[in-house]
C-alpha positions in Angstrom: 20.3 -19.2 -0.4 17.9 -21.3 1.5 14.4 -20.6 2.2 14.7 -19.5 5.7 17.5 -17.4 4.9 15.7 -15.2 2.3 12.2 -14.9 4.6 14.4 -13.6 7.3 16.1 -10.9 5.0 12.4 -10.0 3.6 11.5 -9.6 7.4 14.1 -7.7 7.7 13.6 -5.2 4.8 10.1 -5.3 6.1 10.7 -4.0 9.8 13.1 -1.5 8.7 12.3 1.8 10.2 14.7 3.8 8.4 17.0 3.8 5.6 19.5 3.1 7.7 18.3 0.3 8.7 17.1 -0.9 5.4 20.8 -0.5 4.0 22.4 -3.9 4.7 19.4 -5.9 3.8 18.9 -4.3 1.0 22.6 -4.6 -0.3 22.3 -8.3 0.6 18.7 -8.4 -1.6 20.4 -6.9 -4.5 23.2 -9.2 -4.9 20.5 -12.1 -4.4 18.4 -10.4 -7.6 21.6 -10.0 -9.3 21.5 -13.7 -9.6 18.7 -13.8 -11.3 16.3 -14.7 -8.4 13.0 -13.4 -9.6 11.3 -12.9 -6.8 13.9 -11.2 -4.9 13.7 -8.8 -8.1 10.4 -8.1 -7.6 11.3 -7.2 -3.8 13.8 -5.2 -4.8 11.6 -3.2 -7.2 8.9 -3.0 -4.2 11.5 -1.7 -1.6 12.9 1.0 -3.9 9.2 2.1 -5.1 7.7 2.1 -1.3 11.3 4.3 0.1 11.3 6.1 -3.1 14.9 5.5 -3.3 15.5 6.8 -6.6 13.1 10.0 -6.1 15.6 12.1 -5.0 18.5 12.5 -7.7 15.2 12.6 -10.8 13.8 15.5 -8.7 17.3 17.5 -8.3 17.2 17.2 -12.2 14.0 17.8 -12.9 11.1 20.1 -11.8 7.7 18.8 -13.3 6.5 16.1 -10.6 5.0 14.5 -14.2 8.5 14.1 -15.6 9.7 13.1 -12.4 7.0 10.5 -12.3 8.1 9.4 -15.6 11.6 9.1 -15.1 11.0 7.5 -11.6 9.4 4.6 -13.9 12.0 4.9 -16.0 14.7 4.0 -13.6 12.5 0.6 -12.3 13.1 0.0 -15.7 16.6 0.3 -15.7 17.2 -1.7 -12.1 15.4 -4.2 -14.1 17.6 -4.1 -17.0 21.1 -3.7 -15.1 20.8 -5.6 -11.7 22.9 -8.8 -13.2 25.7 -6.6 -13.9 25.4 -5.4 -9.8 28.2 -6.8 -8.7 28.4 -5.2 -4.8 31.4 -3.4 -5.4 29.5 -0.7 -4.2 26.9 0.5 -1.7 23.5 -0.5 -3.6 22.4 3.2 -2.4 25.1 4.4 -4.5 24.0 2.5 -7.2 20.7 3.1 -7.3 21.4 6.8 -7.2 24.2 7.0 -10.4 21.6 4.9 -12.4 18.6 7.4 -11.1 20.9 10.6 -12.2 21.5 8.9 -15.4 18.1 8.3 -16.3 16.9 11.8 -15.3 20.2 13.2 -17.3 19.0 11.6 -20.4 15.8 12.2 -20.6 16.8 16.2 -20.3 19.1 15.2 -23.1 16.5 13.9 -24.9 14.0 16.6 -24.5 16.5 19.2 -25.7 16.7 17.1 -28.8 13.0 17.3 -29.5 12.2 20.8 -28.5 9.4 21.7 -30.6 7.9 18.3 -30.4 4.5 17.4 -29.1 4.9 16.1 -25.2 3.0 12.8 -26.5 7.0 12.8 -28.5 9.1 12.9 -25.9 11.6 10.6 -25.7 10.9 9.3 -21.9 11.0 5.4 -22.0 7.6 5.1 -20.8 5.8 7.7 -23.2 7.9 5.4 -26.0 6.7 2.2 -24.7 3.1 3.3 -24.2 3.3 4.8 -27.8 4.3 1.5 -28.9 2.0 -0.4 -27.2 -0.9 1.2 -29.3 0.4 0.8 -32.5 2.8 -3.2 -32.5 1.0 -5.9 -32.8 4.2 -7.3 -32.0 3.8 -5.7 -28.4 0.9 -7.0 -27.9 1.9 -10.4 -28.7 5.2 -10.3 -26.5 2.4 -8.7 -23.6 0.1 -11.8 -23.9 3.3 -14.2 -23.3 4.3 -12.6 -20.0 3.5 -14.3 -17.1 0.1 -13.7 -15.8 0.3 -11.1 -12.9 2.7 -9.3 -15.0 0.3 -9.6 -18.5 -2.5 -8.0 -16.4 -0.5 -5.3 -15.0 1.0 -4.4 -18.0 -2.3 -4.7 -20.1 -4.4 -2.3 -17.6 -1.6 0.3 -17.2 -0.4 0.3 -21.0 -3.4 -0.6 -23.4 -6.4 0.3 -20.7 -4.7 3.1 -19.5 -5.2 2.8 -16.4 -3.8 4.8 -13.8 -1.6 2.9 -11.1 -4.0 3.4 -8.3 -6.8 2.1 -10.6 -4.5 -0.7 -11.9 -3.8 -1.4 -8.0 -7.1 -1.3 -7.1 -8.6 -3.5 -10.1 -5.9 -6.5 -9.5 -6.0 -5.7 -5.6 -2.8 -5.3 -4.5 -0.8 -2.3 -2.8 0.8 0.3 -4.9 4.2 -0.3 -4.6 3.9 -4.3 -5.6 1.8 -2.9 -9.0 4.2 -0.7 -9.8 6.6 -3.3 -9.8 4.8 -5.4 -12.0 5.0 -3.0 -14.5 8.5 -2.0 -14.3 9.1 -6.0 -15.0 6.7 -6.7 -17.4 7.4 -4.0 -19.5 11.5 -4.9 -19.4 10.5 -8.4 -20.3 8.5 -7.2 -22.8 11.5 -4.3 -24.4 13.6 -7.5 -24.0 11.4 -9.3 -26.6 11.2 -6.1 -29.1 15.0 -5.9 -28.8 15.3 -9.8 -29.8 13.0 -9.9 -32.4 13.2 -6.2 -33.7 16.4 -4.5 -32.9 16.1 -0.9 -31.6 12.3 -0.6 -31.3 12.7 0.7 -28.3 15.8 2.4 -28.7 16.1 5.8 -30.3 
């Protein structure tokens, strides 16, 4: 895809006024990150976080505006993780919400597992990987190798703990785009762990 192509698709994602609007450039966008173009990731991750796109199916699972919050997180992760196998078979829309309902399926799952367990114990991806964080040096070692506006993100959120407005405000950007950040870095980062250490991160 050339350059003019892809600035006119971001202007158009940009300008949308409603979902309905945003729904063809935002199929087109996912097939581009399905590619592997990273910067059309990190739009993609943007765009979902600033429509809340995946909102909707965690809250009809889940109550607690934390867990939701959690599991929101949860599925940036996964868009992360699954966008090469997004193929445009269907609607993006669709997508987003099976992988959304999955995420906030298993982390009920989860918790009935570990009833009894301290909330720090629960088996959300992000409590795991902030757990993590403060205890592998390994972690911190695949953190310091990320690329830099991911490193910082990932750093002030997950070993400053920070929230995301205070991570937003210290590296200046909008709350959407530092959210993103996160959602990559920390995928890049399980990525690592699940190279070098296979099934840190999953349990």
């Amino acid at each position: 895809m050339g350059l003019d192509t892809y600035r006119s698709l971001q202007q158009r994602i940009a300008s949308a006024g409603s979902i309905n609007e945003l729904k063809d450039p935002l199929q087109e966008l996912a097939l581009i990150a399905a590619t592997g173009h990273e910067e059309a990731g990190d739009l993609l991750l943007v765009t979902i976080d600033r429509w809340r796109l995946v909102r909707a199916p965690i809250a009809r699972q889940l109550f607690d505006p934390s867990d939701q919050d959690d599991v929101e997180q949860d599925a940036l992760l996964a868009v992360t993780r699954s966008i090469t196998s997004f193929k445009g078979d269907a609607n993006v829309m669709t997508w987003l919400h099976r992988l959304a309902t999955n995420c906030a399926l298993g982390f009920v799952r989860r918790r009935r597992e570990l009833t009894g367990l301290p909330t720090e114990h629960l088996a959300s991806e992000t409590v795991r990987f902030t757990s993590v964080v403060a205890n592998q040096a390994i972690m911190r070692d695949a953190i310091e190798r990320l690329p830099e506006h991911y490193r910082l993100a990932v750093t002030l959120r997950d070993i400053e703990q920070l929230s995301y407005a205070e991570v937003a405000e210290r590296l200046g950007l909008n709350i959407n785009t530092t959210r993103a950040h996160i959602a990559r870095g920390r995928a890049r980062v399980a990525q690592t762990l699940n190279d070098q250490k296979p099934g840190v991160l999953e349990r």
